[in-house]
C-alpha positions as CSV (number, residue, x, y, z in Angstrom):
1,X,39.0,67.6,86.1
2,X,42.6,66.7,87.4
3,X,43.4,63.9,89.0
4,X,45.3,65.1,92.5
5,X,48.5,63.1,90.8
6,X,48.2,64.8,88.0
7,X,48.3,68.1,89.4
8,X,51.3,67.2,91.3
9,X,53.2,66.7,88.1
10,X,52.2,69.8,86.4
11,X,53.2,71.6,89.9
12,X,56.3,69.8,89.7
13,X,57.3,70.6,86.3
14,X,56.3,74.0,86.4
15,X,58.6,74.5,89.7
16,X,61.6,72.5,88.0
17,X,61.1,74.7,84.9
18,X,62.0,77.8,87.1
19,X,64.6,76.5,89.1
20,X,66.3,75.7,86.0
21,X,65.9,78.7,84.4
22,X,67.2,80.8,87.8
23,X,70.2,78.0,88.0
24,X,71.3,79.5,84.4
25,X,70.5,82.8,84.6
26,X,72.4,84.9,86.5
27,X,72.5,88.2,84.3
28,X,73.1,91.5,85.3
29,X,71.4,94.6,83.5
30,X,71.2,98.2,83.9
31,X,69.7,100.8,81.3
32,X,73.3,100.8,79.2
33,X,74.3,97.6,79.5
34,X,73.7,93.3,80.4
35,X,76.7,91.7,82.2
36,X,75.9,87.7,81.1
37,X,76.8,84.6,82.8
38,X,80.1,85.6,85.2
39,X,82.1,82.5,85.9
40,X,85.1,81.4,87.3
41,X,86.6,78.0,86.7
42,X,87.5,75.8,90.1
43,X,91.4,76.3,91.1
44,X,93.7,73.4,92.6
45,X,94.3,73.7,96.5
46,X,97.0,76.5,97.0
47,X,96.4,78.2,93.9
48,X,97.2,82.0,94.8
49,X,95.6,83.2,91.2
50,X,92.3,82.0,89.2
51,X,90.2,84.1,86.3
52,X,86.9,85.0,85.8
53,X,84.4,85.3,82.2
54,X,81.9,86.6,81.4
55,X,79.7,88.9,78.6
56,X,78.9,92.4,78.4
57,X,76.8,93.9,75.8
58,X,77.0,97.5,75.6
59,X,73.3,99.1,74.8
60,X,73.2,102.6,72.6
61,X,76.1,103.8,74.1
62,X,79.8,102.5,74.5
63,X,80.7,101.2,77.8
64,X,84.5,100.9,78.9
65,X,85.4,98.1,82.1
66,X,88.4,99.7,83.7
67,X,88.6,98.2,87.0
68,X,87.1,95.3,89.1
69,X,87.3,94.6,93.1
70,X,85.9,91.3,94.8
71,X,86.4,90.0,98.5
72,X,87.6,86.6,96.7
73,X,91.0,87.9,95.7
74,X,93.3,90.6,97.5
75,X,93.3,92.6,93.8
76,X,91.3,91.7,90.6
77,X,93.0,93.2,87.2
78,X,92.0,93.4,83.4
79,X,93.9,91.1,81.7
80,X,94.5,90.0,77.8
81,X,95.8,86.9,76.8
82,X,97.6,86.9,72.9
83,X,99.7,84.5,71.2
84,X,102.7,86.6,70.2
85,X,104.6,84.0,67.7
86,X,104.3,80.8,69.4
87,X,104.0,82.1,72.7
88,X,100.9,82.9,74.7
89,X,101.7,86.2,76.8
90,X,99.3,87.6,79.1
91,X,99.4,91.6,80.1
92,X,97.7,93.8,82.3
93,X,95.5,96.1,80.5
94,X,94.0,99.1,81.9
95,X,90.9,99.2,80.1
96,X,88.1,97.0,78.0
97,X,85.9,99.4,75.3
98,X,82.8,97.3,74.0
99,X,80.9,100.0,71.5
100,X,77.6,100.2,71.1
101,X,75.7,97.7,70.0
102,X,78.4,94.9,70.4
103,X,79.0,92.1,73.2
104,X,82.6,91.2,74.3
105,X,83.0,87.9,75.5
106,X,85.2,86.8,77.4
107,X,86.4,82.7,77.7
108,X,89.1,80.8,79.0
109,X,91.8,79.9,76.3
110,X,93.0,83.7,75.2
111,X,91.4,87.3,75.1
112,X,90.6,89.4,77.9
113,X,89.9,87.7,81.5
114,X,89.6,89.0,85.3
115,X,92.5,88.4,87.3
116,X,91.5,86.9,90.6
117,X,95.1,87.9,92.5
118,X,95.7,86.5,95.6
119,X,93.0,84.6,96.3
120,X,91.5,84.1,99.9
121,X,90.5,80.5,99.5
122,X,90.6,78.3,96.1
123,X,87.9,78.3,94.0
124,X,85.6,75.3,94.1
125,X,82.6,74.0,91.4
126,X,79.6,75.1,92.7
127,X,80.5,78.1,94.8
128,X,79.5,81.9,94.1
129,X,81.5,85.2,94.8
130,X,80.7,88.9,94.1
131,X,82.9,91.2,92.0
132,X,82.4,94.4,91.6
133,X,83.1,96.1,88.3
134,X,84.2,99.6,87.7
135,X,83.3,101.4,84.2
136,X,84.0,104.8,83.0
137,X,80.9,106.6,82.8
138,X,78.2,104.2,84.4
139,X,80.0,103.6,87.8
140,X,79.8,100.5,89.8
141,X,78.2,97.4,88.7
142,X,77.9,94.2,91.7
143,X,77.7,90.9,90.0
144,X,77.7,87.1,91.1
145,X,80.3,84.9,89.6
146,X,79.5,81.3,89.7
147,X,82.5,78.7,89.9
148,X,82.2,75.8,87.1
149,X,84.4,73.9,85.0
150,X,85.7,76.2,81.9
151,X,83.5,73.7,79.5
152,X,80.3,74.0,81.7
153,X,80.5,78.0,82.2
154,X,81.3,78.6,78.6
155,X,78.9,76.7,77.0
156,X,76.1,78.1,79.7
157,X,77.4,81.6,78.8
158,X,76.8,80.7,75.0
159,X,73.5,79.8,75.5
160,X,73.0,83.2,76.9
161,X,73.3,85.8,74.2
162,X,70.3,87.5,73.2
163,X,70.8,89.6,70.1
């Protein structure tokens, strides 16, 4: 038989263990694809630009990103970041194919990103903003983008692939 204190700690345990396991997943996943761990990193006051991450695995099928929208930013553009001699360049891109079977990940540091342009306000840790994303053939997708330093939404990300 428990002991009313003990069955306070498994109750507690039990409801820490979820909380925990909501605060790190935030995935999104419809029959073609999973959209893993969207994050922005924080921006200094005034900023007008910031970038978003995130994962998408593509299912059987190959899914193409070609556009994005989010009431954070007055425009939100695909963007690829490569070192072209000693120079880091970044360009507008117009679309992101992932085939089937793969994941594309996306981290601060180079490769594609979201461009948050124009913010409304900065980005600060610990808030959350939707984006919407726009692919080819599967439409619309509405996803939550948590704001957290680059090292603390990267490695959370990591932890999140499930091959």
């Amino acid at each position: 038989m428990f002991k009313p204190i003990a069955w306070l700690g498994v109750c507690l345990v039990s409801t820490l263990s979820m909380v925990a396991s909501v605060a790190i997943a935030h995935d999104v996943q419809t029959d073609t694809m999973r959209i893993a761990h969207p994050f922005a990193i924080p921006t200094p006051p005034g900023a007008a630009n910031g970038a978003a991450y995130l994962d998408i695995t593509a299912f059987s099928d190959p899914v193409a990103l070609i556009g994005a929208s989010s009431p954070a930013s007055k425009t939100v553009e695909l963007h690829d970041m490569r070192m072209d001699g000693d120079m880091m360049r970044m360009r507008h891109v117009g679309e992101l194919l992932i085939e089937a079977g793969k994941t594309y990940t996306m981290r601060p540091g180079g490769g594609f990103h979201l461009m948050l342009i124009g913010l409304s306000e900065p980005l600060t840790e610990g808030d959350r903003f939707p984006i919407t994303l726009t692919f080819a053939e599967q439409g619309d997708v509405d996803i939550e983008v948590w704001v957290q330093s680059a090292q603390e939404g990267s490695e959370a990300a990591d932890g999140h692939h499930h091959h």
